[in-house]
KEKE-3310 file (N, C-alpha, C; in steps of 0.2 Angstrom, whole numbers, plus 5000, padded with zeros to 4 digits):
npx = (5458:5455:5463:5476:5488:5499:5506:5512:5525:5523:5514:5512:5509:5521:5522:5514:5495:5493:5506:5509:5505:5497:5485:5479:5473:5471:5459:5460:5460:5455:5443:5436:5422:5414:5399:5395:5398:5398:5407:5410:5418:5425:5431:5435:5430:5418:5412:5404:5390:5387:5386:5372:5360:5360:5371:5384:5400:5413:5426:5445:5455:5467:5486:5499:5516:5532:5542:5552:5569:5585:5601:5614:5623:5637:5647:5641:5627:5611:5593:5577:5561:5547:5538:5524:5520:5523:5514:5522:5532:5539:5545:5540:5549:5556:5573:5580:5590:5598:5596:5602:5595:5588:5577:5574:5579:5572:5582:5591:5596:5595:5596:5592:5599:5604:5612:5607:5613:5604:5600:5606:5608:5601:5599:5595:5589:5586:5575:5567:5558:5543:5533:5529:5531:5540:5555:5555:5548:5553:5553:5559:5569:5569:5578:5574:5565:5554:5544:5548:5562:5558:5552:5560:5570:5563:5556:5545:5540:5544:5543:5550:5545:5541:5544:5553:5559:5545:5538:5530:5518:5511:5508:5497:5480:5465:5457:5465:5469:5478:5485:5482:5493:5502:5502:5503:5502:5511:5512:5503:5485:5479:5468:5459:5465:5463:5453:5446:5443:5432:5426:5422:5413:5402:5400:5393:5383:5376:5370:5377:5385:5398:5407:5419:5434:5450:5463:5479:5491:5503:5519:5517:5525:5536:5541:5536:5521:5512:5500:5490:5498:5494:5484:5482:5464:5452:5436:5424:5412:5400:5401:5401:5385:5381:5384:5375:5361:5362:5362:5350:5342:5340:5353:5368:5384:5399:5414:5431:5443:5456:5456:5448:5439:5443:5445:5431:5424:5429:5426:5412:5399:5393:5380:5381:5380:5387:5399:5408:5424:5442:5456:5467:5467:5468:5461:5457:5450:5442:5430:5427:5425:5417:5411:5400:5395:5400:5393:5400:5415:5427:5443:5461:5471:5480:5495:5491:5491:5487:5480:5473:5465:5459:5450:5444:5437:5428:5420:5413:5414:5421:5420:5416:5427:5437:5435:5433:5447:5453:5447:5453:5466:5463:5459:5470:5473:5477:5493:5494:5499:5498:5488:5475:5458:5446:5431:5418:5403:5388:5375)
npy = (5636:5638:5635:5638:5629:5629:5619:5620:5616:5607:5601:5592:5571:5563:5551:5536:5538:5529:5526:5538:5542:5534:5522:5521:5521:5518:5522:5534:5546:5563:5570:5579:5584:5589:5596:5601:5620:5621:5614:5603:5596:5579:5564:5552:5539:5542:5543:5531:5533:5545:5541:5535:5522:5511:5517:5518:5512:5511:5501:5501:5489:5483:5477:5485:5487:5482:5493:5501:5498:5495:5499:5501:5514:5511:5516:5523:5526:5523:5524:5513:5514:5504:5505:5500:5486:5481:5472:5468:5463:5471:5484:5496:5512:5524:5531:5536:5548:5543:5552:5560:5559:5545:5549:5549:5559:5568:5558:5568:5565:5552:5539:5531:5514:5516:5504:5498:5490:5480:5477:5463:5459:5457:5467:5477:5488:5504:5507:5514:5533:5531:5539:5553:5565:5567:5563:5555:5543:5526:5514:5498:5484:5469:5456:5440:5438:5449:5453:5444:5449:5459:5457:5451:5461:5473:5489:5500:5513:5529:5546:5562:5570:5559:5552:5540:5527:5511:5496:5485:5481:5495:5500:5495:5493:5488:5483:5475:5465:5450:5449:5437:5436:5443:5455:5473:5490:5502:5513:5517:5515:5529:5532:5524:5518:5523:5514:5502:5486:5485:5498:5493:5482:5490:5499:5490:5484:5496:5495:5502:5497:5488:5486:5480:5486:5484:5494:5497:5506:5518:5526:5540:5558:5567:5578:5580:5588:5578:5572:5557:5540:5528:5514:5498:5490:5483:5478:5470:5459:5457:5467:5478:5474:5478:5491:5495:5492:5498:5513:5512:5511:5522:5524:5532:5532:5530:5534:5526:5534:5542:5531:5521:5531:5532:5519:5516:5524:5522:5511:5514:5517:5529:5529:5530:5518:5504:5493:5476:5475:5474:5480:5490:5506:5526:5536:5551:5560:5574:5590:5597:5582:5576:5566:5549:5541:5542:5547:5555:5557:5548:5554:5558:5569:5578:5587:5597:5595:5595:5585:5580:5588:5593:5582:5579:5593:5587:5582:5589:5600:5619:5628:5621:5614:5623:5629:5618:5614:5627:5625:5614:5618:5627:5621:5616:5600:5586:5583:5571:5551:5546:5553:5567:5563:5569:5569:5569:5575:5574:5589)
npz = (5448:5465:5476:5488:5494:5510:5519:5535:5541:5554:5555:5547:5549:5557:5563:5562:5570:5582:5587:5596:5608:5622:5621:5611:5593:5577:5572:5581:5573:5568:5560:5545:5542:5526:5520:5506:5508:5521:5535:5548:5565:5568:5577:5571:5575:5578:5561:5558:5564:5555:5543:5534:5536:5520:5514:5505:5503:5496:5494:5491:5491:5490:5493:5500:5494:5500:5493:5489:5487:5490:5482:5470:5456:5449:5458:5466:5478:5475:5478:5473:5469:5465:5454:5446:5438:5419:5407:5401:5407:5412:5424:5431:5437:5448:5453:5466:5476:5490:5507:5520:5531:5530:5521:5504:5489:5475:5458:5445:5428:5423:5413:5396:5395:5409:5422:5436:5451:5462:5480:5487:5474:5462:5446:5436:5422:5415:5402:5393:5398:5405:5400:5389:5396:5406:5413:5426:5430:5425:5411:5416:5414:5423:5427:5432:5449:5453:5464:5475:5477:5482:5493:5501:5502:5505:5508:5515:5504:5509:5514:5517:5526:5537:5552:5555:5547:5546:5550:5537:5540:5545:5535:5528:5525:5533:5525:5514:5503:5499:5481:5468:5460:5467:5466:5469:5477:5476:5484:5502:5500:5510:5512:5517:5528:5543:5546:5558:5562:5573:5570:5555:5558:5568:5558:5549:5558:5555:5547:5533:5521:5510:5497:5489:5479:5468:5465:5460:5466:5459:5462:5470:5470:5480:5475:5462:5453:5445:5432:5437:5433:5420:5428:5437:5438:5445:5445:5454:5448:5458:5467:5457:5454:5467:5470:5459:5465:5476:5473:5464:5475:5483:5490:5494:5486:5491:5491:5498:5498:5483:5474:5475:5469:5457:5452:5450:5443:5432:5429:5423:5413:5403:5404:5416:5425:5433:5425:5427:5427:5422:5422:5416:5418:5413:5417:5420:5432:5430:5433:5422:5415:5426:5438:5439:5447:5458:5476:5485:5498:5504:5514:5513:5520:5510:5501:5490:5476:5458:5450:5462:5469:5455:5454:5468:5468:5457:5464:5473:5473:5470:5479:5491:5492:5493:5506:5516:5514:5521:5532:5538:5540:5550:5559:5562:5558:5553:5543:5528:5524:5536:5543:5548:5541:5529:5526:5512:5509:5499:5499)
capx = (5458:5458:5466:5483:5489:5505:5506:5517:5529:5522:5505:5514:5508:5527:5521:5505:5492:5492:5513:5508:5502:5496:5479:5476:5472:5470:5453:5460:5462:5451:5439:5433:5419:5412:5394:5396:5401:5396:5410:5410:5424:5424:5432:5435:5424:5411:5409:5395:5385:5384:5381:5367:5359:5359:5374:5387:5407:5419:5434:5452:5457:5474:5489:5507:5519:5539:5542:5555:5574:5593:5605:5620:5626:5643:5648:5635:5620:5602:5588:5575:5555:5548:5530:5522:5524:5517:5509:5528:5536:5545:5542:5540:5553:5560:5578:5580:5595:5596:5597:5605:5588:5584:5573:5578:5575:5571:5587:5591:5601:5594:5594:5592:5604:5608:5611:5606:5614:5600:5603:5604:5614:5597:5600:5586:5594:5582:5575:5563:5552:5538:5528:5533:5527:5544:5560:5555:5548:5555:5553:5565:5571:5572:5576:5570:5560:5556:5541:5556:5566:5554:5548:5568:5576:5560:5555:5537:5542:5540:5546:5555:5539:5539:5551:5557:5552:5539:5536:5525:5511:5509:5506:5492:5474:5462:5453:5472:5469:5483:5483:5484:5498:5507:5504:5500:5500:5516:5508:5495:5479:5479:5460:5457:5470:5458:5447:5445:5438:5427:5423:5418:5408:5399:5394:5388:5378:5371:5367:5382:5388:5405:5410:5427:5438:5456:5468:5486:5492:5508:5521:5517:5532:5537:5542:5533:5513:5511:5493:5490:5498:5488:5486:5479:5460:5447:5428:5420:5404:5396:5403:5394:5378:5381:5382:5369:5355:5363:5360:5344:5336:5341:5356:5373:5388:5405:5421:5436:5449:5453:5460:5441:5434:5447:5441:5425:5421:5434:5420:5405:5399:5391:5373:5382:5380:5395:5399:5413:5428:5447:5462:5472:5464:5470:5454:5460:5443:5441:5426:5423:5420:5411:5409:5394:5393:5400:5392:5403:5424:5434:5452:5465:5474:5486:5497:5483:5494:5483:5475:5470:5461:5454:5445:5440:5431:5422:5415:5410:5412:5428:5420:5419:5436:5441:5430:5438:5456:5454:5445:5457:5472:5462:5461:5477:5473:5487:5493:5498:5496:5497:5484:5468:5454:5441:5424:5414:5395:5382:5373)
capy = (5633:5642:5633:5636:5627:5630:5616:5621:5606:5603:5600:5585:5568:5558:5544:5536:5539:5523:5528:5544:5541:5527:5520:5526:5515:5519:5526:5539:5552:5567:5566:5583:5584:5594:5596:5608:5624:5619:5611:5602:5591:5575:5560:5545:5535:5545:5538:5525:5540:5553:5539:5532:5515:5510:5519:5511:5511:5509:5502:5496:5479:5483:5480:5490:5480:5485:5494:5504:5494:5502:5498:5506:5515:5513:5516:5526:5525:5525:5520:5511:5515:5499:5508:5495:5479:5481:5470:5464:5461:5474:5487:5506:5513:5530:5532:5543:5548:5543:5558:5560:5558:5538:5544:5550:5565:5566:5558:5569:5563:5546:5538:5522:5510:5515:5499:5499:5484:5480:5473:5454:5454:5456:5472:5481:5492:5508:5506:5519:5536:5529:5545:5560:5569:5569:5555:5552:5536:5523:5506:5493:5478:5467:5449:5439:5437:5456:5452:5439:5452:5466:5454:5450:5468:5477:5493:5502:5521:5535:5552:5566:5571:5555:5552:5535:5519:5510:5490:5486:5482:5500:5503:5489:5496:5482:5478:5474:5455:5447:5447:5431:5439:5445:5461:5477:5496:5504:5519:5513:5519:5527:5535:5517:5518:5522:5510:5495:5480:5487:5502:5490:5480:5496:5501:5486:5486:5500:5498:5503:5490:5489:5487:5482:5484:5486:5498:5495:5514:5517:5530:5547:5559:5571:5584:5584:5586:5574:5567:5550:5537:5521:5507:5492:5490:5479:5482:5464:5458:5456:5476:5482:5472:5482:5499:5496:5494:5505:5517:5513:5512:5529:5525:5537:5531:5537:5530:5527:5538:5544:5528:5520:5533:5530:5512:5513:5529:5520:5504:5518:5519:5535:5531:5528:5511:5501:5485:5474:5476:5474:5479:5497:5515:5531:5542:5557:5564:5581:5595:5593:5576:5574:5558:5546:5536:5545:5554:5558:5553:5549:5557:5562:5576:5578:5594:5598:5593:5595:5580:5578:5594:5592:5576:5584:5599:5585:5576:5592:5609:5622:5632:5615:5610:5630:5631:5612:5615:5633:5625:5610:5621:5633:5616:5611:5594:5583:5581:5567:5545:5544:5559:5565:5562:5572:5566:5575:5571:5580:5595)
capz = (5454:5470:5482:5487:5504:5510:5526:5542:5544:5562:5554:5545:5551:5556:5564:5564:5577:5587:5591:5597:5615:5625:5622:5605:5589:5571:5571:5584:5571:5568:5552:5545:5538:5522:5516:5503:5511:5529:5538:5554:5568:5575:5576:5566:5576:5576:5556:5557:5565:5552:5538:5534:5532:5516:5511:5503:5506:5491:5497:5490:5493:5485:5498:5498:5492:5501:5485:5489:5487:5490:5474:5466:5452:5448:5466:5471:5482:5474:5482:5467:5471:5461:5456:5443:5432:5414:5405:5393:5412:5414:5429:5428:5441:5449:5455:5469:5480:5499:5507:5527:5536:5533:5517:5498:5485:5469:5457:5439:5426:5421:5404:5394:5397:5415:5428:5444:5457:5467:5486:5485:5467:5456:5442:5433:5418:5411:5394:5390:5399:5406:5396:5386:5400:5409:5415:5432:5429:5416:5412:5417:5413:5429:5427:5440:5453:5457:5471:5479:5480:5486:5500:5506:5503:5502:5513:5514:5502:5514:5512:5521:5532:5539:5557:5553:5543:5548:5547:5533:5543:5548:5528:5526:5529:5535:5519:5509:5500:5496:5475:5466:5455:5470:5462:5474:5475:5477:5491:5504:5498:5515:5514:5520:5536:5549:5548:5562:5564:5577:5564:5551:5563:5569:5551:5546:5561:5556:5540:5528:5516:5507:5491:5489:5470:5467:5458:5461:5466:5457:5466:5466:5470:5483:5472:5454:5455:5439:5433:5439:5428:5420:5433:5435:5443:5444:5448:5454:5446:5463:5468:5451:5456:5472:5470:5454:5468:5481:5470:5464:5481:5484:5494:5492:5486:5495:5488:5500:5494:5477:5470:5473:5465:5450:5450:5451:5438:5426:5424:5423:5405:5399:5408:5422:5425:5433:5426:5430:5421:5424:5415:5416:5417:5411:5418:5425:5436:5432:5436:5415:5417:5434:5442:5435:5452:5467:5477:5490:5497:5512:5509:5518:5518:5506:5499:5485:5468:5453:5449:5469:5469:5453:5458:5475:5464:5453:5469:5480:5470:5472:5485:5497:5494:5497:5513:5518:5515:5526:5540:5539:5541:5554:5565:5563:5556:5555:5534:5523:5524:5542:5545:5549:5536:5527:5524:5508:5507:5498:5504)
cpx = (5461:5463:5472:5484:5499:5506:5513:5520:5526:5514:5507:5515:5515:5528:5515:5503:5492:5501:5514:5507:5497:5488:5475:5477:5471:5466:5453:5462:5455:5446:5434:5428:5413:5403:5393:5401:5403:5401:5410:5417:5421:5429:5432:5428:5419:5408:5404:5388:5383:5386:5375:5365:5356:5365:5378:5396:5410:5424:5441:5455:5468:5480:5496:5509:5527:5543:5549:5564:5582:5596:5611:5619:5632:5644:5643:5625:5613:5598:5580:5569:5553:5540:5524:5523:5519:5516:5515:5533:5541:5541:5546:5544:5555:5566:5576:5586:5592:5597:5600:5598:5582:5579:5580:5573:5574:5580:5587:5596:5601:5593:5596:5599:5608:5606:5613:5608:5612:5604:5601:5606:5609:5601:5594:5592:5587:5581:5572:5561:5546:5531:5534:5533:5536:5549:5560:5553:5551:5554:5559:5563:5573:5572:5577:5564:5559:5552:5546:5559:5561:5551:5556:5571:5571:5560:5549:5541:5539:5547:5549:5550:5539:5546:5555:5552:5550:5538:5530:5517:5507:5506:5500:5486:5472:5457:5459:5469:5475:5482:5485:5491:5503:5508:5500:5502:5511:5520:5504:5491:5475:5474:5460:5462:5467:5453:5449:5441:5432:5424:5420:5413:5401:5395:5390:5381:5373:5367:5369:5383:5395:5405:5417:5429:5446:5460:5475:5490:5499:5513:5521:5524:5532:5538:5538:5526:5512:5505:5495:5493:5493:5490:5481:5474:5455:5439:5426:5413:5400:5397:5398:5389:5377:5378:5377:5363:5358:5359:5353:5338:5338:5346:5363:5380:5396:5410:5425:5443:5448:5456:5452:5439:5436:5446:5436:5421:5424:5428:5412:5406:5395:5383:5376:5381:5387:5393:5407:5418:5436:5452:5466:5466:5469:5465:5457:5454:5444:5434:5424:5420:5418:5411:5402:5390:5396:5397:5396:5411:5425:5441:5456:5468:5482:5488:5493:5488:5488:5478:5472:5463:5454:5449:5441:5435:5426:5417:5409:5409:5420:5425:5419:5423:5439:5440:5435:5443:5457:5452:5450:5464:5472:5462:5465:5475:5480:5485:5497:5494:5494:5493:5479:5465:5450:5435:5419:5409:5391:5380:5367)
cpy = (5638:5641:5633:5636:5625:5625:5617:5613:5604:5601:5590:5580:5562:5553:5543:5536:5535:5524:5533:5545:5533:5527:5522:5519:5518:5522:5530:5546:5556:5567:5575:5583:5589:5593:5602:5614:5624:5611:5609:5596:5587:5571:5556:5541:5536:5542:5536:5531:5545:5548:5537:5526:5515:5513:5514:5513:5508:5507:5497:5491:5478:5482:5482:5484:5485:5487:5497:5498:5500:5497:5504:5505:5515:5511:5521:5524:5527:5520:5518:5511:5510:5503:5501:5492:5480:5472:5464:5460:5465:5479:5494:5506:5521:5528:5539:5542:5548:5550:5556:5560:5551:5540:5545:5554:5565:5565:5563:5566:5555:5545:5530:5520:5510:5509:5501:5490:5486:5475:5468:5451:5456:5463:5472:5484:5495:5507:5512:5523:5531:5534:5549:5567:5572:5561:5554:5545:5533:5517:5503:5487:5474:5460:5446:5437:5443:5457:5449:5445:5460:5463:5453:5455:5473:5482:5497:5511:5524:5540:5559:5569:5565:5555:5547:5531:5516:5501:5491:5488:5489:5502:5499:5490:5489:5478:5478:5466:5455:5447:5441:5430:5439:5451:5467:5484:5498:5510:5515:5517:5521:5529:5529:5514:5516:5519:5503:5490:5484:5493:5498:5486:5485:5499:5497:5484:5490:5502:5498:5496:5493:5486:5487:5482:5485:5489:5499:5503:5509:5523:5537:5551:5565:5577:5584:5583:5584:5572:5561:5546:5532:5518:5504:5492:5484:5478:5474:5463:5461:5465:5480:5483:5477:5487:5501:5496:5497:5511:5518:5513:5518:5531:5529:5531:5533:5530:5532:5527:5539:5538:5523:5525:5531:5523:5511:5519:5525:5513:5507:5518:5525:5535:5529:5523:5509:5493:5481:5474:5478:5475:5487:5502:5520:5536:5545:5562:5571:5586:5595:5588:5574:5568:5556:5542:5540:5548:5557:5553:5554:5550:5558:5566:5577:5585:5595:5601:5593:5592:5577:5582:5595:5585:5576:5589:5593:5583:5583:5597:5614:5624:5627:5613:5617:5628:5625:5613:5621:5630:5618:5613:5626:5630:5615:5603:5594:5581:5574:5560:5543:5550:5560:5564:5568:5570:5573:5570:5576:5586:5592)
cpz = (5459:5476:5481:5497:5503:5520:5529:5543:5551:5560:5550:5550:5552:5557:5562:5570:5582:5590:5595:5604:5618:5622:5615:5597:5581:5569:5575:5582:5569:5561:5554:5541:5535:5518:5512:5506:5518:5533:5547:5559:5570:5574:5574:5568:5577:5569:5555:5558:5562:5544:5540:5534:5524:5512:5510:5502:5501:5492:5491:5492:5492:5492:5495:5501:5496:5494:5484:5493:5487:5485:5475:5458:5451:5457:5469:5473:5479:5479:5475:5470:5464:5459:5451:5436:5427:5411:5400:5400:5415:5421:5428:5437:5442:5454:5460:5474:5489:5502:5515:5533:5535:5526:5508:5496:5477:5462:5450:5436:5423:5414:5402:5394:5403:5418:5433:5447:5461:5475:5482:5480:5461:5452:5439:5428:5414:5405:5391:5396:5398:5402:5394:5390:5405:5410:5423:5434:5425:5417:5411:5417:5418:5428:5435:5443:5458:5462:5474:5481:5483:5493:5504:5506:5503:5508:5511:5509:5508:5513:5517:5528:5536:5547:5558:5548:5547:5546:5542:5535:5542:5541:5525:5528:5530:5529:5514:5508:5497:5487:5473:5464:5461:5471:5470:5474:5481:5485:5492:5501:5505:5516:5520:5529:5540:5550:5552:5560:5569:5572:5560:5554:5564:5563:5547:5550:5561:5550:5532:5525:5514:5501:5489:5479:5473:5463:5462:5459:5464:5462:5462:5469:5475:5481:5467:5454:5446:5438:5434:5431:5425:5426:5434:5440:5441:5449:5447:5449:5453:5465:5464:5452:5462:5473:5464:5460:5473:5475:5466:5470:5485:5489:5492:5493:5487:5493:5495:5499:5487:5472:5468:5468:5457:5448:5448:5443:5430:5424:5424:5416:5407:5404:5414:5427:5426:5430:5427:5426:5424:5418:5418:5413:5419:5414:5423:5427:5436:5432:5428:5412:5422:5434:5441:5442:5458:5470:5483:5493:5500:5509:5513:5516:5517:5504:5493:5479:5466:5452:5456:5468:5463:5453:5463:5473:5460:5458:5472:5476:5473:5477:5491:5497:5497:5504:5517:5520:5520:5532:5544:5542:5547:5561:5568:5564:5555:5544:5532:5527:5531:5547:5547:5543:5535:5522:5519:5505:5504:5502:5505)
residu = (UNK:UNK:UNK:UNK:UNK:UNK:UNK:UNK:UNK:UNK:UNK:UNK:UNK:UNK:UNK:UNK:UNK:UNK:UNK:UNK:UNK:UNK:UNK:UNK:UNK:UNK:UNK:UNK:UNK:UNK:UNK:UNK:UNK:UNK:UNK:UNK:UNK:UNK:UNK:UNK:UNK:UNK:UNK:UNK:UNK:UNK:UNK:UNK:UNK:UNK:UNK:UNK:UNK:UNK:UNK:UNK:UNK:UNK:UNK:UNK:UNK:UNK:UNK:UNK:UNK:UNK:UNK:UNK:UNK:UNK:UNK:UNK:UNK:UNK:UNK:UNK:UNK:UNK:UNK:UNK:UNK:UNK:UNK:UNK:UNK:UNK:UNK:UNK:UNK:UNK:UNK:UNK:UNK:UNK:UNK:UNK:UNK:UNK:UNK:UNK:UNK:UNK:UNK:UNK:UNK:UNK:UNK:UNK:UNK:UNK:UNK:UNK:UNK:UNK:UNK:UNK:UNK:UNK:UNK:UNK:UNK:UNK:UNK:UNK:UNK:UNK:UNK:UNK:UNK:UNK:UNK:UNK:UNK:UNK:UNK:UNK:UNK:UNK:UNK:UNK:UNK:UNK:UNK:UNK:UNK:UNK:UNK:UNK:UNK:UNK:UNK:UNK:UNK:UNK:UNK:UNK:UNK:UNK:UNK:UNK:UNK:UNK:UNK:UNK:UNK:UNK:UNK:UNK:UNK:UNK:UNK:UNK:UNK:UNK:UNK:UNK:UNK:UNK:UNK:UNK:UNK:UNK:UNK:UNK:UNK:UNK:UNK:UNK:UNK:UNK:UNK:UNK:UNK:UNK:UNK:UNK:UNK:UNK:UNK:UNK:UNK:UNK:UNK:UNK:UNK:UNK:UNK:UNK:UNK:UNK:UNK:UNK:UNK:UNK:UNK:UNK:UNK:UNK:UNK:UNK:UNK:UNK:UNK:UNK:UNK:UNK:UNK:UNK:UNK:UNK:UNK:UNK:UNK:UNK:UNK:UNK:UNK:UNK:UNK:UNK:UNK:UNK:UNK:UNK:UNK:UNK:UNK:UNK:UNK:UNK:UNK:UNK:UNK:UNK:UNK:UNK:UNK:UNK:UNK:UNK:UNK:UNK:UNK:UNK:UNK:UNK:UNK:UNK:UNK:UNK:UNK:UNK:UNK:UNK:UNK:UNK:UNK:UNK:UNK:UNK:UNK:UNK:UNK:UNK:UNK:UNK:UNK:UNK:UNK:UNK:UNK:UNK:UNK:UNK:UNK:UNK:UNK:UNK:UNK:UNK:UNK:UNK:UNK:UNK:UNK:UNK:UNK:UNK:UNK:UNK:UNK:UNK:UNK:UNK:UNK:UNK:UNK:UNK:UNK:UNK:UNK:UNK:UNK:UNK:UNK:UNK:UNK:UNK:UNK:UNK:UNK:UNK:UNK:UNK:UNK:UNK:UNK:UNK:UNK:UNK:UNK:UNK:UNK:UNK:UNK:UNK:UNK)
# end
């Protein structure tokens, strides 16, 4: 893998676009976009313009839940990142330290049977590594009512690039559904940020269709570039039936962001055929295994960890994420959830 991106802190996105100056709204950020090698700028809302009709729009439905709770140890201050609930009731969790600028950094030193006193009295207590892979996540014990308390003490995660917290709202793209569960994604899936009302309107206008599914992003980490963990998704019937004749009528399928594509590849069998199917995926998208159903990814721009990158190489090819990443940085795109975006379509 060639790409190594080293982003200017002023290149990081610390508010969102719509706080930044008068008269500016969500779809006010810049959207590069990659056809192979051949890179071009515009605007977000340019969009509708440079699809096509008949293409088809994958989108996550998932909303960000206030995941992120303050607690103690002993006497000291942790801040508790709630990322997701299995399947026995317990919730995969990372500790991390507040830090002196409003966020936190990565905690060491955790082990089973540590107790955490959460705000508002609840307790959580460490049982196991959530993988062998490392102790930053673990599973915990939380009795209770841990949505209850992530909606009265909760706070959106956000990380030291960012210049304060943020009402949740600002983390809620426009296609967020409530789940029946309560259940929701830890990070916003923020590909889907910049899109409006008026954006969707306009593409429907013109053509495009959508495709919603859901997969319940867990939390990724400021420091450690880790493959994706399992998380939970679900690929509608009617979505399947969807992108089954988009695709047969020769229209292109573009997932938004890479948590769709991790939905939608995960209910693709071998002839690549979607069918509807829910439950927890482990598919880690890489350039060995190619993508059976996408042909193309809205994304923002993030610091290019592993598993981003290799899932950007399966969709487009190395030398259009090279090419990309170089012209994204030669612009001064804005980096990270509240950024500009990067459209990658066929050649």
């Amino acid at each position: 893998m060639t790409v190594v991106v080293e982003v200017p802190e002023e290149l990081s996105a610390r508010v969102p676009v719509e706080q930044r100056g008068p008269g500016l709204d969500r779809d006010s950020v810049r959207l590069l976009v990659s056809r192979g090698t051949v890179v071009s700028h515009h605007a977000f809302v340019e969009l509708p313009g440079l699809l096509r009709a008949g293409d088809l729009l994958v989108v996550n439905t998932s909303p960000t839940l206030a995941a992120a709770v303050g607690g103690w140890i002993g006497h000291a201050r942790v801040v508790v990142h709630f990322s997701t609930r299995g399947d026995d009731g317990r919730w995969a969790v990372e500790l991390r330290d507040p830090d002196r600028r409003g966020t936190t950094r990565a905690r060491a030193g955790a082990h089973a049977g540590t107790e955490v006193r959460l705000v508002g009295g609840a307790r959580l207590v460490l049982e196991e590594p959530l993988s062998a892979r490392g102790e930053r996540l673990w599973w915990a014990r939380v009795p209770g009512d841990v949505l209850g308390v992530l909606r009265e003490h909760g706070r959106a995660i956000r990380y030291a690039y960012t210049e304060r917290d943020q009402p949740l709202s600002a983390y809620q793209t426009v296609f967020a559904l409530p789940s029946p569960d309560g259940a929701g994604s830890a990070e916003m899936p923020s590909a889907g940020r910049p899109f409006t009302a008026r954006t969707v309107v306009e593409l429907v206008r013109r053509g495009v269709q959508f495709a919603p599914v859901t997969l319940h992003t867990g939390v990724a980490s400021a420091e450690a570039h880790e493959p994706p963990y399992p998380e939970r998704f679900a690929v509608p019937e009617a979505s399947a039936r969807l992108i089954g004749a988009v695709r047969a009528g020769g229209g292109r399928v573009i997932a938004v962001g890479t948590t769709a594509v991790r939905a939608v590849e995960s209910a693709a069998g071998a002839d690549g055929a979607v069918r509807a199917r829910a439950g927890w995926t482990d598919l880690v998208v890489t350039p060995e295994r190619g993508v059976r159903v996408v042909d193309g990814l809205l994304t923002g721009l993030h610091e290019p960890e592993a598993s981003h990158l290799l899932m950007l190489e399966a969709v487009a090819g190395r030398a259009a994420i090279d090419r990309g990443y170089e012209e994204a940085l030669r612009g001064r795109y804005l980096w990270h959830e509240f950024g500009d975006v990067h459209l990658v379509l066929p050649e």
